[in-house]
PyMOL commands that place a pseudoatom at each C-alpha (Angstrom):
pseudoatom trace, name=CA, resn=UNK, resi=1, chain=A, elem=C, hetatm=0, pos=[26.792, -61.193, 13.481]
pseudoatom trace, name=CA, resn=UNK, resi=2, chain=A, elem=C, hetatm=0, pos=[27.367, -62.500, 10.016]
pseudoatom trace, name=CA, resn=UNK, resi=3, chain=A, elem=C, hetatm=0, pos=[30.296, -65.699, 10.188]
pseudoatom trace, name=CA, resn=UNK, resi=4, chain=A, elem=C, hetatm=0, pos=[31.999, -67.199, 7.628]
pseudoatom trace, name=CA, resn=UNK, resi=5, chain=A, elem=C, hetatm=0, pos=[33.107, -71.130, 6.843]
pseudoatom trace, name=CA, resn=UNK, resi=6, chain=A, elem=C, hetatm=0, pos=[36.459, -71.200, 4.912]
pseudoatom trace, name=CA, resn=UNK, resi=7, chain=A, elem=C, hetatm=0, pos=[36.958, -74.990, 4.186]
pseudoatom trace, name=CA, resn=UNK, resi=8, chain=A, elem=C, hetatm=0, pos=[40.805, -75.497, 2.355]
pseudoatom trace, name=CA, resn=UNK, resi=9, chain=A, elem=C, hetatm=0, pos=[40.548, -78.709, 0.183]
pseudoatom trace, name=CA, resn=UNK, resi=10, chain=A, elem=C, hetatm=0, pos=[43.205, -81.149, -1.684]
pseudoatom trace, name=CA, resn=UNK, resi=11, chain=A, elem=C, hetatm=0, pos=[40.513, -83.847, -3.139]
pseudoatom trace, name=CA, resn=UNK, resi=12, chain=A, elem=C, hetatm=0, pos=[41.866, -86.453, -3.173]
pseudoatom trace, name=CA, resn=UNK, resi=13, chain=A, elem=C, hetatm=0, pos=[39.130, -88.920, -4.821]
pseudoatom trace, name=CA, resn=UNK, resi=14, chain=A, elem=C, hetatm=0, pos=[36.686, -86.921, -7.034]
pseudoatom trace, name=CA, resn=UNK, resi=15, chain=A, elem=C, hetatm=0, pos=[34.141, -89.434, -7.156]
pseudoatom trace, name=CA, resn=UNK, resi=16, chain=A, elem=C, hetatm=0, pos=[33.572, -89.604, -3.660]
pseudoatom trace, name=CA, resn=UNK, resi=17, chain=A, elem=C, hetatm=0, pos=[33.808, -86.101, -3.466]
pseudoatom trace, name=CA, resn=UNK, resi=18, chain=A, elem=C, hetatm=0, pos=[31.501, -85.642, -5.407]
pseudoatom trace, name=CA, resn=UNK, resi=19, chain=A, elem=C, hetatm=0, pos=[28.852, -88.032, -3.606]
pseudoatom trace, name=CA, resn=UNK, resi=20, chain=A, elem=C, hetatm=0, pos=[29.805, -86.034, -0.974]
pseudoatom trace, name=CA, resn=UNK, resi=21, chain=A, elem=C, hetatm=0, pos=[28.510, -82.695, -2.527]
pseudoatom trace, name=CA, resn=UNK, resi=22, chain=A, elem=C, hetatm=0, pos=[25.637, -84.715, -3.031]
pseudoatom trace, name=CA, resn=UNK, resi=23, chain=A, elem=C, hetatm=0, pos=[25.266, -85.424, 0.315]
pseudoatom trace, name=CA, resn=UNK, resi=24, chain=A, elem=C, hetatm=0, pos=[26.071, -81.836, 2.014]
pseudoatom trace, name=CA, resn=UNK, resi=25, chain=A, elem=C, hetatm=0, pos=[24.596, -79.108, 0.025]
pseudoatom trace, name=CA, resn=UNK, resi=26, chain=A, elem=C, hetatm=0, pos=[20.335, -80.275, 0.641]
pseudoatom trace, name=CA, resn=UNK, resi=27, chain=A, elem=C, hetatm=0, pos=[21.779, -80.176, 3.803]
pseudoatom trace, name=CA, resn=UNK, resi=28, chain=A, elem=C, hetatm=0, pos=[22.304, -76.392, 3.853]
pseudoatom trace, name=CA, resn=UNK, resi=29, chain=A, elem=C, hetatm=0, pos=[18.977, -75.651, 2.347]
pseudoatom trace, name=CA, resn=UNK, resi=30, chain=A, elem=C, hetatm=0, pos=[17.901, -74.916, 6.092]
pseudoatom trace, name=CA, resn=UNK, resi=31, chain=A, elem=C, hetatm=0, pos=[20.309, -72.669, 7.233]
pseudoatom trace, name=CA, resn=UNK, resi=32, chain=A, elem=C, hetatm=0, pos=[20.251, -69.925, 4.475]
pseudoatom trace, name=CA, resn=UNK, resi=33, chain=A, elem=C, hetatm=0, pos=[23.688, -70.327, 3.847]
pseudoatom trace, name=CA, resn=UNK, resi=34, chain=A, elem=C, hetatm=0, pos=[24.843, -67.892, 1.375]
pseudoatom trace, name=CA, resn=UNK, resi=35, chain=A, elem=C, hetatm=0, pos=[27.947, -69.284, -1.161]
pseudoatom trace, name=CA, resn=UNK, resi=36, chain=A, elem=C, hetatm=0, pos=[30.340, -66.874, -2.128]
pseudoatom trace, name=CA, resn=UNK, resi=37, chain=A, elem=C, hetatm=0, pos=[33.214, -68.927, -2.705]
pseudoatom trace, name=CA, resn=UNK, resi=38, chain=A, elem=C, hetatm=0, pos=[33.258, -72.297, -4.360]
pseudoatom trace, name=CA, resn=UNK, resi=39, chain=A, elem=C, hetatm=0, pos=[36.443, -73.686, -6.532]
pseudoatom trace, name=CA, resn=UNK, resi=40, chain=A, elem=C, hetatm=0, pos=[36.800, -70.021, -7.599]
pseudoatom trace, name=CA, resn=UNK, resi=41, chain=A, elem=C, hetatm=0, pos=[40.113, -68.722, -8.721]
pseudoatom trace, name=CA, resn=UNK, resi=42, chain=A, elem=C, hetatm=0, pos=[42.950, -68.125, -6.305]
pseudoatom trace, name=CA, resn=UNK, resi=43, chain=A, elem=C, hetatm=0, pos=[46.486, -67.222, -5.654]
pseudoatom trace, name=CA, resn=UNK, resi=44, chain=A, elem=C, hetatm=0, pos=[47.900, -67.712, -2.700]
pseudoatom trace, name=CA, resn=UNK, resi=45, chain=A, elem=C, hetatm=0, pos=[50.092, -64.610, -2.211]
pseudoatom trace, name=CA, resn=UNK, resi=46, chain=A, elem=C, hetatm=0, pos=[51.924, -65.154, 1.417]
pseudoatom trace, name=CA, resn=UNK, resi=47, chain=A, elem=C, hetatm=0, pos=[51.937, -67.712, 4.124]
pseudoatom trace, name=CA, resn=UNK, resi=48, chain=A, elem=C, hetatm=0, pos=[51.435, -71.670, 4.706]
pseudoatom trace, name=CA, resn=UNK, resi=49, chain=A, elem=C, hetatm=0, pos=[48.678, -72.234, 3.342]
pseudoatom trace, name=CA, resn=UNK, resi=50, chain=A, elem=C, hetatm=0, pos=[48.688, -73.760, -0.145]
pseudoatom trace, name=CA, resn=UNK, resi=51, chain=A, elem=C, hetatm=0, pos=[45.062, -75.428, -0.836]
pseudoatom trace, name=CA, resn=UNK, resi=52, chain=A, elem=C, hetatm=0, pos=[44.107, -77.061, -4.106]
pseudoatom trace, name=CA, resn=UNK, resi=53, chain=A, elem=C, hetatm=0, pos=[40.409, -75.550, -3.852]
pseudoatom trace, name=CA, resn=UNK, resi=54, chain=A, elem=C, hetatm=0, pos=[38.500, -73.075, -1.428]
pseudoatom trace, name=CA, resn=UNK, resi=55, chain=A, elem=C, hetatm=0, pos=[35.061, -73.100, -0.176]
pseudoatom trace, name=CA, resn=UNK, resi=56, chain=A, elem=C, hetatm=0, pos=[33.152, -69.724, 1.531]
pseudoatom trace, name=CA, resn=UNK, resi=57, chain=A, elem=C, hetatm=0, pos=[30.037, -70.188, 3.058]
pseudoatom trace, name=CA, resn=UNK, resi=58, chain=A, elem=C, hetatm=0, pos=[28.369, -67.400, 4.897]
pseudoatom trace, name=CA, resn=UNK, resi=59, chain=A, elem=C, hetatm=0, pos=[26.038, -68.052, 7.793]
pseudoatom trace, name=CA, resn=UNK, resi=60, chain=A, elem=C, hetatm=0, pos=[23.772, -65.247, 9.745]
pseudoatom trace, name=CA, resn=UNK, resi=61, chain=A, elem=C, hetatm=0, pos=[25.596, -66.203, 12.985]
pseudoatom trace, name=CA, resn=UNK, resi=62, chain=A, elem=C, hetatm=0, pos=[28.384, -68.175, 14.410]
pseudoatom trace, name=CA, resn=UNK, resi=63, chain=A, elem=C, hetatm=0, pos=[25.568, -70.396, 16.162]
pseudoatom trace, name=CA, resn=UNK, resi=64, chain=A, elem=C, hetatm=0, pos=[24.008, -71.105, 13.041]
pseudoatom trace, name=CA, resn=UNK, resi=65, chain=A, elem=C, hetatm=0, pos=[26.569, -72.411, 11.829]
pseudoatom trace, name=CA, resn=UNK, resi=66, chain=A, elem=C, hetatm=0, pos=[27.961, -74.494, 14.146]
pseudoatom trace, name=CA, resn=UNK, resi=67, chain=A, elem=C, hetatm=0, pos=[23.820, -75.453, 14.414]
pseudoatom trace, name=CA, resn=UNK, resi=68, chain=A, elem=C, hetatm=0, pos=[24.525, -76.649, 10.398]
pseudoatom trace, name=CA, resn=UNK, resi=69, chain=A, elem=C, hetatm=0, pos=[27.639, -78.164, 11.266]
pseudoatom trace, name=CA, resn=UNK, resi=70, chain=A, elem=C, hetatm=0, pos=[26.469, -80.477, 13.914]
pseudoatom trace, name=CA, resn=UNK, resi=71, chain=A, elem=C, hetatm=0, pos=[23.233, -81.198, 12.591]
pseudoatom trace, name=CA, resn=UNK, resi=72, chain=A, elem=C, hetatm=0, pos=[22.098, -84.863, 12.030]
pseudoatom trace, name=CA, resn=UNK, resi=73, chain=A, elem=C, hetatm=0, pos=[21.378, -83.455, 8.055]
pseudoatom trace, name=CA, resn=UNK, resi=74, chain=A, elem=C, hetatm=0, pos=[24.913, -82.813, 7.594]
pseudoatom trace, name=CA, resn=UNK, resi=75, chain=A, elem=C, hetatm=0, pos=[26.719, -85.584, 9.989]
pseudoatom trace, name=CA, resn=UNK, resi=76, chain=A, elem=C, hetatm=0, pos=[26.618, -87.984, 7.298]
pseudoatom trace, name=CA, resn=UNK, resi=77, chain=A, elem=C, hetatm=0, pos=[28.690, -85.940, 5.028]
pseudoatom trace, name=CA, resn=UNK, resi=78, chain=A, elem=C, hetatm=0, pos=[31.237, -84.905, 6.897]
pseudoatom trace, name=CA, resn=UNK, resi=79, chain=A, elem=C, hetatm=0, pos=[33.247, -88.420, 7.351]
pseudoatom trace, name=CA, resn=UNK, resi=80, chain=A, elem=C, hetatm=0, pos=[32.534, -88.431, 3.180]
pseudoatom trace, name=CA, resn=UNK, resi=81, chain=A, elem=C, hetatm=0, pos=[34.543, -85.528, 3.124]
pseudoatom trace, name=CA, resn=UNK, resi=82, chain=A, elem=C, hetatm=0, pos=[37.253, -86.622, 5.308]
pseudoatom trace, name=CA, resn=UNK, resi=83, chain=A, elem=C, hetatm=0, pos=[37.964, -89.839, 3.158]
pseudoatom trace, name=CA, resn=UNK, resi=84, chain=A, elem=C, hetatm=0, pos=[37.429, -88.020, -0.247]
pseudoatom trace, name=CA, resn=UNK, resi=85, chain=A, elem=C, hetatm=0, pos=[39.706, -84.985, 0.422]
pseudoatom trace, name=CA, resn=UNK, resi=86, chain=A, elem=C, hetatm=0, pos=[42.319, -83.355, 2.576]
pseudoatom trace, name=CA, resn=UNK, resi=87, chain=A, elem=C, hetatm=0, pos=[40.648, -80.412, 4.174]
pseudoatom trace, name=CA, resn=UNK, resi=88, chain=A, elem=C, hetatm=0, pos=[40.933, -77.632, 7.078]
pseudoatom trace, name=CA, resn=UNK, resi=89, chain=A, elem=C, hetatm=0, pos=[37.207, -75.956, 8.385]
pseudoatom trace, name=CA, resn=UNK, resi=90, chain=A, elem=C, hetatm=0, pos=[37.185, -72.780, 9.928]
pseudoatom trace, name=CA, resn=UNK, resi=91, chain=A, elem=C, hetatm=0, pos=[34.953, -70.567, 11.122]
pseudoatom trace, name=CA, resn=UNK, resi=92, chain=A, elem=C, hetatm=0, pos=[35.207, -67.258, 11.655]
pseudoatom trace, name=CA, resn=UNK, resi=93, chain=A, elem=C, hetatm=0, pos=[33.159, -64.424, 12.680]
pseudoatom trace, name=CA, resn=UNK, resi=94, chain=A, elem=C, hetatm=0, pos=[32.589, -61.383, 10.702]
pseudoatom trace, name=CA, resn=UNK, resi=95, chain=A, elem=C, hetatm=0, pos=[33.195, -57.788, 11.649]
pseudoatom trace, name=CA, resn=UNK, resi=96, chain=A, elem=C, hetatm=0, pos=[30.599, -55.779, 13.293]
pseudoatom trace, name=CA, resn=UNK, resi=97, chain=A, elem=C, hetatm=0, pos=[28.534, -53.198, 10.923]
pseudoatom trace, name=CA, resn=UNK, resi=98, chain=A, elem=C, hetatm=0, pos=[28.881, -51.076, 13.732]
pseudoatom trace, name=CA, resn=UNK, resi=99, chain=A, elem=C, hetatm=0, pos=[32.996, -50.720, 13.542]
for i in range(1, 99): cmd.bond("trace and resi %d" % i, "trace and resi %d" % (i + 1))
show_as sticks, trace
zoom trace
């Protein structure tokens, strides 16, 4: 079942940020990872949330996700990340074509 990465960002440092973006997406390349989200435009309408930019990545399955996630391609990036910008990850599954 299709699963979706939501990542909430507040960069922080824009250079590093962006050496991490050069870091994580070749990463991705393996895991046909689908973008459908990426700085787009956004208005948050109700709740806690108040991120400065949004990221949506959709992966075939929960598993291959997580399988990107923890991969030894994309460990690198992720403490690049941390240090460049304040972020949340989540992943969440999809709903079933057959609901």
């Amino acid at each position: 079942m299709t699963a979706y990465m939501i990542t909430y960002l507040d960069v922080t440092d824009q250079e590093a940020f962006d050496a991490y973006r050069k870091a994580a997406i070749p990463s991705l390349e393996p895991y046909r990872v689908s973008s459908l989200v990426v700085d787009g435009r956004f208005e948050v309408l109700e709740g806690m949330v108040r991120p400065k930019s949004i990221v949506i990545l959709e992966f075939e399955s929960m598993e291959h996700a997580k399988q990107w996630y923890e991969s030894s391609e994309y460990a690198p990036a992720i403490p690049m990340r941390q240090q460049a910008a304040e972020s949340s990850v989540i992943l969440v599954e999809g709903v079933s074509d057959t609901a």
